[in-house]
C-alpha positions as CSV (number, residue, x, y, z in Angstrom):
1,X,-68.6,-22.3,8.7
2,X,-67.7,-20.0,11.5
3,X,-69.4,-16.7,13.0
4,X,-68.1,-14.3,14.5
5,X,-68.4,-10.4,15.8
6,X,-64.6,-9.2,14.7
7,X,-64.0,-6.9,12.2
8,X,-63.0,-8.7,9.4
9,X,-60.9,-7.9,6.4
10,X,-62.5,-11.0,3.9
11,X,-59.7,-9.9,1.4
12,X,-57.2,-10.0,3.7
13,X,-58.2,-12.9,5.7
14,X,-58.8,-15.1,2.4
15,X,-54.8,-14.1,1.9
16,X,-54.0,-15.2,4.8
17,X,-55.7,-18.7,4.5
18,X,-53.9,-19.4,1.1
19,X,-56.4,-17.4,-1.4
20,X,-58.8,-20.4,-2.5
21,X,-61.7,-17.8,-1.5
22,X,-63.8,-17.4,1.1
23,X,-67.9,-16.2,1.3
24,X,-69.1,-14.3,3.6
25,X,-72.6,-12.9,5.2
26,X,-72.5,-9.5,7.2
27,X,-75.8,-9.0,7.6
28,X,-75.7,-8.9,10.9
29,X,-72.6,-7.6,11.9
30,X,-72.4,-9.4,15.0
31,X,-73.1,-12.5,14.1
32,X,-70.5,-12.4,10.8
33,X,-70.8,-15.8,8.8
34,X,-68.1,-17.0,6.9
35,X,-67.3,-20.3,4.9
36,X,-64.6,-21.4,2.9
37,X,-66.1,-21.3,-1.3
38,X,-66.6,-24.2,-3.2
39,X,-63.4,-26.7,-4.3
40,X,-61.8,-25.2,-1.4
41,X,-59.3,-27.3,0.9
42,X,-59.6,-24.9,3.9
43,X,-61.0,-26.7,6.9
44,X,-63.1,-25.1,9.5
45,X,-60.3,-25.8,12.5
46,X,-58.5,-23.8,9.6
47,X,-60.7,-21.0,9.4
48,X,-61.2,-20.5,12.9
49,X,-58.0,-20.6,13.3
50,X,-57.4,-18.0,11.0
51,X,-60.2,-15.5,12.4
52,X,-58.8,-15.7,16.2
53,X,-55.2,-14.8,14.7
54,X,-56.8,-12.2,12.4
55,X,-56.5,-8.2,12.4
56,X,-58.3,-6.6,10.0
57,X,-56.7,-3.9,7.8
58,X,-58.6,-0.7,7.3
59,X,-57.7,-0.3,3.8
60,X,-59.5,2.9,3.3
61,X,-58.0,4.3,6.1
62,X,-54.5,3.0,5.2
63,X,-54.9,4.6,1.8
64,X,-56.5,7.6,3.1
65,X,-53.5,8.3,5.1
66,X,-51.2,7.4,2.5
67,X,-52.9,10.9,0.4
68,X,-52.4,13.1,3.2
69,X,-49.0,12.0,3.7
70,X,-48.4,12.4,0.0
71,X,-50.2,15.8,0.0
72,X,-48.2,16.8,2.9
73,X,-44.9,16.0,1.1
74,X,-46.3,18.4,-1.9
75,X,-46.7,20.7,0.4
76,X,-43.5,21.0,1.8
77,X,-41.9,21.6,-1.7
78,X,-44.5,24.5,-2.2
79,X,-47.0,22.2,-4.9
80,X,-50.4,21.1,-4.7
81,X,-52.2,17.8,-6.4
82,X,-53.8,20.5,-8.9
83,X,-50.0,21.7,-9.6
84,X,-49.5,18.2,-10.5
85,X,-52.1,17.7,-12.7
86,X,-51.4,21.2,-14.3
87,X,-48.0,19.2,-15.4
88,X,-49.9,16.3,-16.6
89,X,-48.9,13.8,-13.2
């Protein structure tokens, strides 16, 4: 089990230790709880390990940006996401 105050991606950091899953309490957001689920072979040196290193992805702000950069592009070609779906895209 380790706690911790970092921002933490659980997706991403269950990746990044190997995907056998991970569980996770953020009640209290400064005190974040996480241990490895059951059957898993992650150690805790492992999981510690694996926070320190860890930068969480924003993934709502990555896919956020990835729109307006996408609407952007439309808009440079003179179309809009409605002209798109007009055409059936």
């Amino acid at each position: 089990m380790a706690i911790t105050p970092k921002e933490i991606n659980l997706g991403q950091l269950d990746k990044e230790l190997g995907g056998q899953g991970l569980i996770a309490d953020f009640t209290d957001l400064e005190n974040k709880i996480i241990k490895p689920a059951d059957n898993s072979t992650v150690t805790e040196a492992q999981l510690e390990a694996a926070i320190a290193a860890h930068i969480a992805i924003d993934e709502v702000a990555v896919k956020a940006q990835a729109k307006a950069a996408a609407q952007a592009k439309l808009a440079a070609l003179g179309l809009t996401v409605a002209d798109l779906e007009a055409l059936g895209l």
